[in-house]
C-alpha positions in Angstrom: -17.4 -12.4 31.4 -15.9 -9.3 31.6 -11.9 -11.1 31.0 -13.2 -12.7 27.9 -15.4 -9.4 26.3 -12.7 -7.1 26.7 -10.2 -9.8 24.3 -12.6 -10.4 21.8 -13.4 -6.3 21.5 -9.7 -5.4 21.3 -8.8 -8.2 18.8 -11.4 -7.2 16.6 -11.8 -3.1 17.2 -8.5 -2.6 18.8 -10.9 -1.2 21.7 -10.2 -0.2 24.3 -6.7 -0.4 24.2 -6.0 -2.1 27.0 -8.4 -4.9 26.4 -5.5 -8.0 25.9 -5.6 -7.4 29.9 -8.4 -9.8 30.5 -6.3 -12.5 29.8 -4.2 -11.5 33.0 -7.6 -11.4 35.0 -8.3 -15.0 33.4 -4.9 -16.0 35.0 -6.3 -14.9 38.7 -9.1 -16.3 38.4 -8.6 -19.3 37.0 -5.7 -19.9 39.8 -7.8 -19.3 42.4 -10.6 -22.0 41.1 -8.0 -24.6 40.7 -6.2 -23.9 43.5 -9.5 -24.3 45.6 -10.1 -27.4 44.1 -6.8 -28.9 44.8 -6.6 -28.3 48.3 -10.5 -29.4 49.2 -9.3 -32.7 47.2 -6.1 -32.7 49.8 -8.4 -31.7 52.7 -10.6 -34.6 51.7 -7.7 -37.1 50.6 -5.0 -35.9 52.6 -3.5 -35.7 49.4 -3.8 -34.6 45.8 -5.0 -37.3 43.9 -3.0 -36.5 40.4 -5.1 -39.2 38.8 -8.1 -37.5 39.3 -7.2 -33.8 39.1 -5.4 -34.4 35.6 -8.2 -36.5 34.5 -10.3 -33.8 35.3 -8.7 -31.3 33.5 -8.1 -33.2 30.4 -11.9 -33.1 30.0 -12.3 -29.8 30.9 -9.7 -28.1 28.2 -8.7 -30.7 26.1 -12.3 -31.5 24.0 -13.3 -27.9 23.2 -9.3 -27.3 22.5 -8.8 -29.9 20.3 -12.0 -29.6 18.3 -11.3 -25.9 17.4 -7.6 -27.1 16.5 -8.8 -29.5 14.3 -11.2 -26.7 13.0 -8.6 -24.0 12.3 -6.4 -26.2 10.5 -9.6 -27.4 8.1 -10.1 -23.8 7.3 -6.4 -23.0 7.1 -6.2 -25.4 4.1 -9.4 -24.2 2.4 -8.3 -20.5 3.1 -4.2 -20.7 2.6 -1.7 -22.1 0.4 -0.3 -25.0 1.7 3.0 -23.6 3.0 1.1 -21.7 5.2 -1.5 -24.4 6.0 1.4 -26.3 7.2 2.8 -23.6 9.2 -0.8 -23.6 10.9 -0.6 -27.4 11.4 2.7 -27.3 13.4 1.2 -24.1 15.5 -1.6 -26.7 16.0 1.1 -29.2 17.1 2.7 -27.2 19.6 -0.8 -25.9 20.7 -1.7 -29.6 21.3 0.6 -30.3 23.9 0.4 -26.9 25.9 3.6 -25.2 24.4 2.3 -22.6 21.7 3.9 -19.8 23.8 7.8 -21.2 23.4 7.0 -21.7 19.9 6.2 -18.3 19.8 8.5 -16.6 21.6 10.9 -19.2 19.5 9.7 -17.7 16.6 9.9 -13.9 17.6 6.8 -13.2 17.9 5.6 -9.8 18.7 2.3 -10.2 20.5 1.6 -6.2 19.7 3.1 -5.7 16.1 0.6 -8.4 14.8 -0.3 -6.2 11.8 3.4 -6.6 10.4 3.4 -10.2 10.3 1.7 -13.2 9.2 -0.2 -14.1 12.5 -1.2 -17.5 12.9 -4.6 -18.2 13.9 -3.6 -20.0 16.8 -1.4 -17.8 18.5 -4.3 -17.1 21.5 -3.5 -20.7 23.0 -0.1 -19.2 24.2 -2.1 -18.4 26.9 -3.5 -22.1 27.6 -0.2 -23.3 27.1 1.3 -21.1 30.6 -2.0 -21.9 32.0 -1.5 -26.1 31.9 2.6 -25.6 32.3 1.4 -23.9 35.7 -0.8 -27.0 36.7 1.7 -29.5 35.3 3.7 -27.9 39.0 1.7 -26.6 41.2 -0.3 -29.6 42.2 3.4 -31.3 43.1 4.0 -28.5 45.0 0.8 -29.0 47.1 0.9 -32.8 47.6 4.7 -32.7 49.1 3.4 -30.0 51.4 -0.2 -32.5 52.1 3.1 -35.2 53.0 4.9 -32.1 55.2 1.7 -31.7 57.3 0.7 -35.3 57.5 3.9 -36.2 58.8 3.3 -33.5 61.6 -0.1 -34.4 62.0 -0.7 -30.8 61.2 -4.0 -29.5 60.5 -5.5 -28.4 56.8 -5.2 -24.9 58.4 -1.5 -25.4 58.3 -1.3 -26.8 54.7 -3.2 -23.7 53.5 -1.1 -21.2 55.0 2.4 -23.1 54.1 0.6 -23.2 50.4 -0.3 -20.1 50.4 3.9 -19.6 51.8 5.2 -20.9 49.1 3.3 -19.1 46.4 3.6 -15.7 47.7 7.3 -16.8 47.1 6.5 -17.8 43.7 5.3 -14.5 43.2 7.5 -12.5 43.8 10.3 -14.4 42.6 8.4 -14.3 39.1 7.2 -10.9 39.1 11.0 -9.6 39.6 11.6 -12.2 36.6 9.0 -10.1 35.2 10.1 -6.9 35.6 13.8 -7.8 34.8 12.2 -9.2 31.5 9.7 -7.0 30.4 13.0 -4.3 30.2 15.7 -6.6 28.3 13.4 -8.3 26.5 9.3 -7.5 26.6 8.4 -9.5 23.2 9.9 -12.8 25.0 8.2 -12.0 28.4 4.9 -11.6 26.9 5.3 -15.6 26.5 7.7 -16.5 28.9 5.9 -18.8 31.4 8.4 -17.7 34.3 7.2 -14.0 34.2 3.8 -14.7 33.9 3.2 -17.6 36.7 3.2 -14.6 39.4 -0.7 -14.0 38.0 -1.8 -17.2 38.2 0.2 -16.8 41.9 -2.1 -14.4 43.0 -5.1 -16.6 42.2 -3.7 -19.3 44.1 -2.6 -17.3 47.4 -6.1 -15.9 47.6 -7.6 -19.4 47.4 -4.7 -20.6 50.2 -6.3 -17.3 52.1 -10.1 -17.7 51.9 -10.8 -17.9 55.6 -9.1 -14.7 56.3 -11.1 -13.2 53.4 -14.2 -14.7 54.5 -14.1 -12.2 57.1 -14.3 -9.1 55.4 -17.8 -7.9 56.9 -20.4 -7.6 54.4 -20.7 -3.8 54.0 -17.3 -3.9 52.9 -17.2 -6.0 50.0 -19.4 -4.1 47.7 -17.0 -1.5 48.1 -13.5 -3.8 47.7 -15.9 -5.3 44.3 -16.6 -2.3 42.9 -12.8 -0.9 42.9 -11.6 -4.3 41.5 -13.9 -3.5 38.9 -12.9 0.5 38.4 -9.3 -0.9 38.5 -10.0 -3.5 35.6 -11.7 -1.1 33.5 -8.9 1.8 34.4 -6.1 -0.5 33.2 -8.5 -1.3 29.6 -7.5 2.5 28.8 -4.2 3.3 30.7 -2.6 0.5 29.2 -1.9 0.0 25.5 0.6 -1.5 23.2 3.1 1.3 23.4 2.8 1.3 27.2 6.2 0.6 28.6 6.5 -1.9 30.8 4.1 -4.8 29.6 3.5 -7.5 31.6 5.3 -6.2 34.5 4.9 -3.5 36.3 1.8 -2.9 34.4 -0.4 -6.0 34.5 -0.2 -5.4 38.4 -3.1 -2.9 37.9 -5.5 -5.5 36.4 -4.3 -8.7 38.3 -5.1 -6.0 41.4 -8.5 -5.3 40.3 -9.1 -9.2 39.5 -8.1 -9.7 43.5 -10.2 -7.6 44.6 -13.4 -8.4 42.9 -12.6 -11.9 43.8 -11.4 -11.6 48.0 -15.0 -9.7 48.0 -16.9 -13.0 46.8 -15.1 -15.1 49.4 -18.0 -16.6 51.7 -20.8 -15.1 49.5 -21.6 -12.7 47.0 -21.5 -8.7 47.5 -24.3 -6.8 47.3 -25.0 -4.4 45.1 -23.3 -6.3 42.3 -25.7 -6.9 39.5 -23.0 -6.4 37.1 -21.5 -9.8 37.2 -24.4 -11.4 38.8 -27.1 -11.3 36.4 -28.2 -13.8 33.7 -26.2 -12.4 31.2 -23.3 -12.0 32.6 -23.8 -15.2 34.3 -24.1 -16.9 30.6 -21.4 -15.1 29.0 -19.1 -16.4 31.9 -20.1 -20.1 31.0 -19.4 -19.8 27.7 -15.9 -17.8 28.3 -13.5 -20.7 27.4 -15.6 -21.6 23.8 -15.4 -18.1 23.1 -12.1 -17.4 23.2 -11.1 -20.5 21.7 -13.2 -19.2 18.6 -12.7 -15.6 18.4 -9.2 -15.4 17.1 -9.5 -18.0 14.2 -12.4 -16.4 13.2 -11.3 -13.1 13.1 -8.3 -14.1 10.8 -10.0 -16.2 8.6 -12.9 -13.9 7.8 -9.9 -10.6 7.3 -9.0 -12.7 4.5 -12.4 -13.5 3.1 -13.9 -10.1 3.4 -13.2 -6.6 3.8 -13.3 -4.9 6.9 -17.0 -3.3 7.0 -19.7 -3.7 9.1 -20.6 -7.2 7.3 -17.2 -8.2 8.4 -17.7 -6.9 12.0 -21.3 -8.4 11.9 -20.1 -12.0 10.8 -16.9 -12.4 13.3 -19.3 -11.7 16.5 -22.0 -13.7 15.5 -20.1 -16.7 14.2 -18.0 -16.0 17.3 -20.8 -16.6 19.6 -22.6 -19.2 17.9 -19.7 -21.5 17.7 -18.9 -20.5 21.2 -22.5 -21.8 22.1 -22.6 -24.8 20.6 -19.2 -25.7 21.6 -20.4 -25.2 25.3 -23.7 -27.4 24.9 -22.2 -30.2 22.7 -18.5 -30.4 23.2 -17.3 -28.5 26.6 -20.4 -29.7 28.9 -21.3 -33.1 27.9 -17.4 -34.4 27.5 -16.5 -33.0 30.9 -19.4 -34.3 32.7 -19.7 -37.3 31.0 -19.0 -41.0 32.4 -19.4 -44.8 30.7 -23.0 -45.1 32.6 -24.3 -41.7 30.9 -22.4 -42.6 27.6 -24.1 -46.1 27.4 -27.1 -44.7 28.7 -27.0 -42.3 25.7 -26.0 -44.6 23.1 -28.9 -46.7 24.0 -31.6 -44.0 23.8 -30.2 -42.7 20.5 -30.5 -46.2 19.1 -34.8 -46.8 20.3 -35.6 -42.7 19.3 -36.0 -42.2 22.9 -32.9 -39.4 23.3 -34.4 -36.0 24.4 -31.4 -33.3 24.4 -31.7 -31.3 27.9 -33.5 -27.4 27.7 -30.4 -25.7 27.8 -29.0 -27.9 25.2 -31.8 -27.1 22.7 -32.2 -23.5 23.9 -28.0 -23.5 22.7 -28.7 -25.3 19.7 -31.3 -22.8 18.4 -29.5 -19.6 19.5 -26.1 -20.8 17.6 -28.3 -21.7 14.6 -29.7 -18.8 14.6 -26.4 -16.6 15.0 -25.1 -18.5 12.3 -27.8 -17.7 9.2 -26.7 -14.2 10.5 -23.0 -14.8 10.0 -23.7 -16.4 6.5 -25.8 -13.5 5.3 -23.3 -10.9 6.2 -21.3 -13.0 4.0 -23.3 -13.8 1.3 -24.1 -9.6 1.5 -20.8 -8.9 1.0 -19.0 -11.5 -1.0 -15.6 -10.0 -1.0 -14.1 -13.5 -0.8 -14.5 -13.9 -5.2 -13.2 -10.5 -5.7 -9.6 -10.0 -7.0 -7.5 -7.1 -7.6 -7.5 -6.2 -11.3 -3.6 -5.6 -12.8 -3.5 -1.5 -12.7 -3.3 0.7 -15.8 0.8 1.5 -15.6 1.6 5.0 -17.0 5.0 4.4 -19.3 8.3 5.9 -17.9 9.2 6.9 -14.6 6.7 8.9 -11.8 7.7 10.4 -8.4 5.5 8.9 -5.6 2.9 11.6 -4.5 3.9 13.4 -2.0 7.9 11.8 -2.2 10.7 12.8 -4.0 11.3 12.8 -7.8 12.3 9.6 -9.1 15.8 9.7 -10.2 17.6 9.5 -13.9 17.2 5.9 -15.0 20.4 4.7 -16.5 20.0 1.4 -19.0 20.1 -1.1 -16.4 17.3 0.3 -14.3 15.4 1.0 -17.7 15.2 -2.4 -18.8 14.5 -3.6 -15.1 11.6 -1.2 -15.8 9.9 -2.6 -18.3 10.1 -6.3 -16.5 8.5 -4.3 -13.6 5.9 -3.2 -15.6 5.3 -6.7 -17.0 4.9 -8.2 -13.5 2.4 -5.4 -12.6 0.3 -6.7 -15.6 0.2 -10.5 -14.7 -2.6 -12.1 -14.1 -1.5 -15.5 -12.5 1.4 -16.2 -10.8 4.2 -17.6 -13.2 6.6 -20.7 -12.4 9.5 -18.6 -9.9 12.7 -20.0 -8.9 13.5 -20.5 -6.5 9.9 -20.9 -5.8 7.6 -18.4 -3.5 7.5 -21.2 -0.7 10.9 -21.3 -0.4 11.7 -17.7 -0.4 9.3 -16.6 2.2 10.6 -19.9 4.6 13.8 -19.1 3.7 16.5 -16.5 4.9 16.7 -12.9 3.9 20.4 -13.1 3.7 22.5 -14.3 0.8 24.5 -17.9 1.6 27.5 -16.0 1.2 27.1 -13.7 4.0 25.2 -16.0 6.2 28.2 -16.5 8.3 28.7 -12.8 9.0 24.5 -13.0 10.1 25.6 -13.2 14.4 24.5 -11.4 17.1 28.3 -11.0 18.3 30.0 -8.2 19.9 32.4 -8.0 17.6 33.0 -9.0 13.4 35.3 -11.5 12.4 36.3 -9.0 9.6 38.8 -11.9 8.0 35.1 -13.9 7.1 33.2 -10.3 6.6 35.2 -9.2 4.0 34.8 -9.4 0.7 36.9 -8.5 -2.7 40.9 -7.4 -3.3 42.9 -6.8 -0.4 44.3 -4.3 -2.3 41.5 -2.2 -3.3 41.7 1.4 -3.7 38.1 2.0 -2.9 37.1 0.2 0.8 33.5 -0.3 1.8 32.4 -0.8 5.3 28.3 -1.6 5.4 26.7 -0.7 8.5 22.7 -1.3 9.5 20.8 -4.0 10.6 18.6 -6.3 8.8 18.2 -4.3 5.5 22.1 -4.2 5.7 22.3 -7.5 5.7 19.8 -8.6 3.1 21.4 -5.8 0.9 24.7 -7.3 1.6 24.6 -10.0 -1.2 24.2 -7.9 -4.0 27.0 -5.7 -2.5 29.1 -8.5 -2.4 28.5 -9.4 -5.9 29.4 -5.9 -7.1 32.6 -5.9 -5.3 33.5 -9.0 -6.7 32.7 -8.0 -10.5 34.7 -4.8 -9.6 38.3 -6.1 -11.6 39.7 -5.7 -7.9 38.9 -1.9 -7.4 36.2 -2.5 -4.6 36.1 -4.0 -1.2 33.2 -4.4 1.1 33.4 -5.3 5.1 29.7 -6.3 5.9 29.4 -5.0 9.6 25.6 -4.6 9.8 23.6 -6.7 12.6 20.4 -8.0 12.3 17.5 -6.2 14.8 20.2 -3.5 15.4 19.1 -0.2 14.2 22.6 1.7 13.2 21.1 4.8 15.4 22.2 6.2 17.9 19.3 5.1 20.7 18.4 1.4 20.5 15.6 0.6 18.4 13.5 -1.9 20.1 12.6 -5.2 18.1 10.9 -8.2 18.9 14.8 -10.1 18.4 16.9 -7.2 19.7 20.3 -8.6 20.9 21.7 -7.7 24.0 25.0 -7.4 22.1 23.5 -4.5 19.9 25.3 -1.3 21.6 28.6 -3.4 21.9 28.3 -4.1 18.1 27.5 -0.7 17.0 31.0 0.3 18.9 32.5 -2.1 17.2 31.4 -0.6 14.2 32.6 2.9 15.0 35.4 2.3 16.3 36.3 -0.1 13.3 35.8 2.9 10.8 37.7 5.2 13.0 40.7 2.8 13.6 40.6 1.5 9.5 39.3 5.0 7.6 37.6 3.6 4.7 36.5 5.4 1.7 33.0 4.6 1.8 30.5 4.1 4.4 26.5 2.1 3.9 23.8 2.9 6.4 20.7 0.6 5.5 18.5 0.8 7.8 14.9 -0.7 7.8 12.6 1.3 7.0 10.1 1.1 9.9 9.2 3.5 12.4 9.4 1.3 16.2 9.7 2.2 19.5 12.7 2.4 21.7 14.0 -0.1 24.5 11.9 2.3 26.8 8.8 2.1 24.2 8.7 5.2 23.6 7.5 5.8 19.7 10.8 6.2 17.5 9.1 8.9 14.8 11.0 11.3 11.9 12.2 13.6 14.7 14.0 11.2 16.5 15.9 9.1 14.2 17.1 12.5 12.5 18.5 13.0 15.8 19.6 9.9 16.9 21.0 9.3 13.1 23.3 12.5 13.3 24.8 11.6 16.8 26.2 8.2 15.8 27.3 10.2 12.2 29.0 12.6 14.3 30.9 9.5 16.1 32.6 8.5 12.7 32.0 10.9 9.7 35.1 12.6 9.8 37.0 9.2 9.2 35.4 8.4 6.4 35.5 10.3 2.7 31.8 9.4 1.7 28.3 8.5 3.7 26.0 6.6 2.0 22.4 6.2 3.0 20.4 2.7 0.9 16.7 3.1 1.2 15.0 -0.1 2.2 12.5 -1.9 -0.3 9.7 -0.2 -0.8 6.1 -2.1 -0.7 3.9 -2.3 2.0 2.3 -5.7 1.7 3.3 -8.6 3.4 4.2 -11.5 0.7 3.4 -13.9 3.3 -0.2 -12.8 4.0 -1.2 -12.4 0.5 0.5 -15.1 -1.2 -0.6 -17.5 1.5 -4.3 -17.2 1.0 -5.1 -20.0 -1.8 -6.9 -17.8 -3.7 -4.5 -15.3 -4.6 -3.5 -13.4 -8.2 -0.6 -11.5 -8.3 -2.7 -8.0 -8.4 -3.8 -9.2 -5.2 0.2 -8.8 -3.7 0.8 -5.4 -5.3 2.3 -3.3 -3.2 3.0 0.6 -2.5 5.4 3.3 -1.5 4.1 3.7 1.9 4.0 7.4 4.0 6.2 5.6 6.7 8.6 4.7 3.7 8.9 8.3 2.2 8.9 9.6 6.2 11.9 7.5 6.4 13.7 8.8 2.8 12.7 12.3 3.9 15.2 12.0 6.6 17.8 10.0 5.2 18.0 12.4 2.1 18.3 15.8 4.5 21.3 14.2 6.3 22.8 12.9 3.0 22.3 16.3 1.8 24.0 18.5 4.9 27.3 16.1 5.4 27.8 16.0 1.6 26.9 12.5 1.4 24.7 10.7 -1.0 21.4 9.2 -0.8 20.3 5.9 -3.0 16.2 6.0 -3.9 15.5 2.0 -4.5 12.0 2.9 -5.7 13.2 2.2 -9.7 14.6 -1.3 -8.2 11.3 -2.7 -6.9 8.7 -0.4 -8.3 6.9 1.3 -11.0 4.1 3.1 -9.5 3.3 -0.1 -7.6 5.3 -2.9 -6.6 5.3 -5.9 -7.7 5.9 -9.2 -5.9 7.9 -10.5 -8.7 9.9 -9.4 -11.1 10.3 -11.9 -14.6 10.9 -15.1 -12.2 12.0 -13.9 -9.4 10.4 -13.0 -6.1 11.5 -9.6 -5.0 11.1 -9.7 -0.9 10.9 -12.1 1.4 8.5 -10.6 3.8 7.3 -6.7 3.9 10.5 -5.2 4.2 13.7 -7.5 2.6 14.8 -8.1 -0.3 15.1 -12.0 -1.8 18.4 -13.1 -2.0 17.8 -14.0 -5.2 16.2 -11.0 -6.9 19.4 -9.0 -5.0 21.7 -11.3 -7.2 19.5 -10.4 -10.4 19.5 -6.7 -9.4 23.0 -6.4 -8.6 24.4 -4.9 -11.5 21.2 -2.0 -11.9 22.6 -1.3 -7.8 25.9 -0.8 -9.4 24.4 1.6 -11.8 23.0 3.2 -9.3 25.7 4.0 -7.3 28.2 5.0 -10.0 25.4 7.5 -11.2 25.1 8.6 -7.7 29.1 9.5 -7.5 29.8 6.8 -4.7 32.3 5.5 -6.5 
């Protein structure tokens, strides 16, 4: 009850904080349960009987799992495009056979930056996915060791304590995993099965331990359930997304309390503990695997239906819980309790009118009716599903963003890529785009041309990274991360139209902030300090004329997750600067793309118009400029505003027939070919070259 409340509250409410943490008490407790279950099947068999343990489990998760799959992809094509319904589809693929959470992690996925990317509506069954990896093992594990003891004649005394051996191994060996992980690389360990099986672990060496916990005396274990408790509820607010050191050492604090409350139930329930003993909680507990299944799906789907109100809040809990009900009462129950007698048996009564659902089943059915005429009338109260963005009234010539600085003198070039702006702002349905919008938001970021210099090497083959006349008077060395790369296209295109006087060497790595403290992202390389050394020392040893920083413009956090705000990148920006600037005649900071909005998100809901994807100069984004132009300013270096490239007032998510960004934050490859010459402009008026 309370592993699955405190999910649902911090998925929808992002409160408490902590609440993501009741999936690690989930892990404990469902380890212990199966556990249990395996070795009274060895006791009983001498053996595990794989046959029936699997069989049992396939009923258990598989019917309620698969229906809400089949559900979710349903909605996702009604709801999204259908690039994005197929993305749900193969998230519904991997989900199918337990291994969402590789896919995941495949993909980069940052389980606590969800609100910068397109989140898929399935990305809760990573957690079902370590679960089943765990008991695709551990039952293995126990039947050699049933074969170990029945070869000594041992007792089931023995197998229970070698069991319980062998996982207190387990869990240590993965919770150092853990540890090492959650420091080189905490986005992957979030989904990497190796650092999570030490939670399940504990589960399982409490159930290998039950007849030493079956003597705890009585007036102990209200105490030992109550701290479990206060330890669980302590690690809902002490632990947050910024929190360094997610899942390990942190999650100890909730798989801890999770122990505790469940050692005191060991040979009969503690007093004093109403809490998780009463009918409520009780209920809530039964229905604990429905609901989770449901909550997540719903919540996305009815984000992009409605606005976020109290009609929204009111429809996602009660549609929440009356799927969750009547998946309990008609999918989860009958299917795992069912056999060919009862089905028969069934089938026959249905057929002569005789069929009488149980009480429980017909209590279910009327509560989840019931909680779902109130889920449809918060949406039919607030029907924000047939309301579009209108196309905005566009003042005519230039305008400083409020609060930002003053838009700089438009040459001809940026002009005329003006007005197309302002023609884009205007449309009301999208028009044909080529390449089209599908293909720019599956495809990359960077330009084909530079895709070769896109590694996460050491070191840069500079004979492949550069571009235009060896001879050049003017050299360009183009430092950054993944803004420096997507820029790098368009960069390349002006050196190459530059009659020989330009040459660029693209340098810039993707997820590698060119600061001077590590920036953490979700695919940070472990050769990112090497390759901003290679960088500096490259301009030291070579002394070009120019030097590019595009970075992206997002505040993170750094590898220790400690928030990465205005005050520190100013610093840590000036101590790399100070590494290099006096080998170089000219530093030159490229603002990232303006926007805001997430193409994906917007453009993958069915229902879109292109007022819907309109995007603006964000605080973060003018934070960002704010320092970028002070440091320009002080080293006698320029600073290049790419407002006028993307934007007029608002940004569009086209310009003509071209899609400008590929996600929130990069330019198309395309539109950096078709903007090319206005960046040109733009840096001759800027006195770069």
């Amino acid at each position: 009850m309370v592993a699955v409340l405190t999910v649902f509250a911090c998925h929808l409410w992002k409160w408490p904080s902590g609440g993501f943490v009741g999936v690690d008490v989930f892990f404990v407790i469902s380890g212990f349960l199966i556990t249990g279950n395996l070795l009274r099947d060895a006791e009983k068999r001498g053996t595990v009987s794989f046959r029936t343990f699997y069989w049992n489990r396939v009923r258990r998760i598989v019917p309620a799992a698969t229906v809400v799959l089949i559900l979710t992809c349903v909605a996702a094509y009604l709801i999204f495009a259908p690039f994005r319904a197929r993305e749900v589809g193969v998230d519904a693929l991997f989900a199918f056979v337990f291994a969402s959470n590789w896919w995941f992690g495949y993909n980069g996925t940052d389980y606590f930056r969800v609100a910068a990317d397109s989140v898929s509506p399935l990305q809760h069954y990573w957690s079902l996915s370590i679960e089943e990896q765990f008991y695709m093992v551990w039952p293995a594990l126990i039947a050699l060791i049933s074969v170990f003891v029945l070869r000594k004649a041992w007792t089931h005394g023995h197998r229970m304590r070698i069991a319980g051996y062998v996982m207190a191994v387990v869990v240590v060996a993965s919770l150092a995993w853990a540890l090492y992980e959650t420091v080189t690389s905490p986005a992957w360990a979030y989904f990497n099965t190796f650092a999570r099986v030490w939670e399940l672990g504990v589960g399982a060496v409490l159930a290998c331990s039950v007849g030493l916990l079956a003597r705890i005396p009585q007036v102990v274990k209200p105490w030992l359930s109550w701290l479990g408790l206060v330890l669980i509820a302590a690690s809902l607010f002490l632990i947050t997304d910024v929190s360094t050191g997610f899942p390990a050492p942190w999650a100890i604090l909730p798989i801890a309390g999770a122990a505790l409350v469940i050692a005191a139930g060991v040979g009969g329930e503690p007093a004093y503990q109403q809490f998780l003993r009463n009918p409520l909680s009780t209920y809530i507990g039964d229905i604990s695997y429905s609901l989770y299944l449901v909550h997540w799906p719903i919540i996305i789907f009815a984000a992009l239906l409605m606005d976020v109100s109290g009609a929204y809040y009111l429809l996602v809990v009660a549609l929440a819980f009356a799927l969750a009900i009547a998946s309990y009462h008609f999918v989860e129950n009958p299917l795992r309790r069912a056999d060919a007698a009862k089905f028969r048996s069934s089938v026959r009564d249905i057929r002569h009118g005789r069929f009488t659902p149980s009480r429980a089943a017909r209590h279910g059915g009327i509560a989840a009716a019931a909680l779902l005429v109130v889920a449809l009338s918060a949406f039919a109260l607030h029907p924000d599903a047939n309301r579009h963005a209108q196309p905005p009234a566009i003042a005519s010539g230039p305008t400083a963003t409020p609060g930002g600085p003053a838009a700089p003198p438009l040459g001809p070039l940026a002009t005329a890529l003006g007005v197309q702006i302002t023609a884009a702002l205007q449309s009301t349905a999208w028009p044909p785009l080529d390449p089209p919008m599908e293909d720019v938001l599956k495809g990359s970021s960077v330009d084909p041309a530079i895709q070769p210099c896109d590694t996460d090497n050491p070191t840069v083959d500079t004979a492949t990274c550069t571009f235009g006349s060896p001879t050049a008077p003017t050299r360009i060395v183009l430092a950054g991360d993944s803004e420096g790369n997507s820029y790098a296209g368009a960069l390349r295109n002006i050196v190459l139209a530059s009659d020989g006087r330009l040459q660029l060497l693209v340098m810039s790595m993707q997820s590698c902030s060119f600061t001077k403290e590590v920036i953490n992202r979700a695919t940070l390389s472990e050769n990112c300090e090497a390759r901003k050394q290679h960088v500096v020392d490259t301009i030291n040893t070579t002394k070009p004329d120019i030097v590019i920083i595009a970075n992206l413009y997002r505040f993170g956090k750094n590898v220790d997750n400690r928030q990465f705000k205005s005050g520190e990148r100013d610093r840590s920006m000036r101590a790399i600067l100070d590494e290099f600037k006096a080998s170089t005649g000219k530093v030159v900071f490229l603002s990232g793309p303006p926007g805001g909005v997430n193409i994906k998100d917007c453009f993958g809901k069915r229902s879109s118009t292109p007022a819907d994807c309109l995007g603006t100069v964000t605080q973060e984004w003018l934070q960002m400029a704010s320092v970028d132009r002070n440091i320009a300013s002080d080293i006698g270096g320029a600073w290049i505003d790419a407002r006028p490239w993307f934007c007029v007032q608002l940004c569009p998510s086209f310009v003509d027939t071209t899609a400008t960004k590929s996600d929130e934050f990069h330019m198309a490859p395309a539109y950096g070919q078709k903007i090319a010459p206005v960046i040109d402009e733009s840096l001759r008026a800027a006195g770069v070259y």
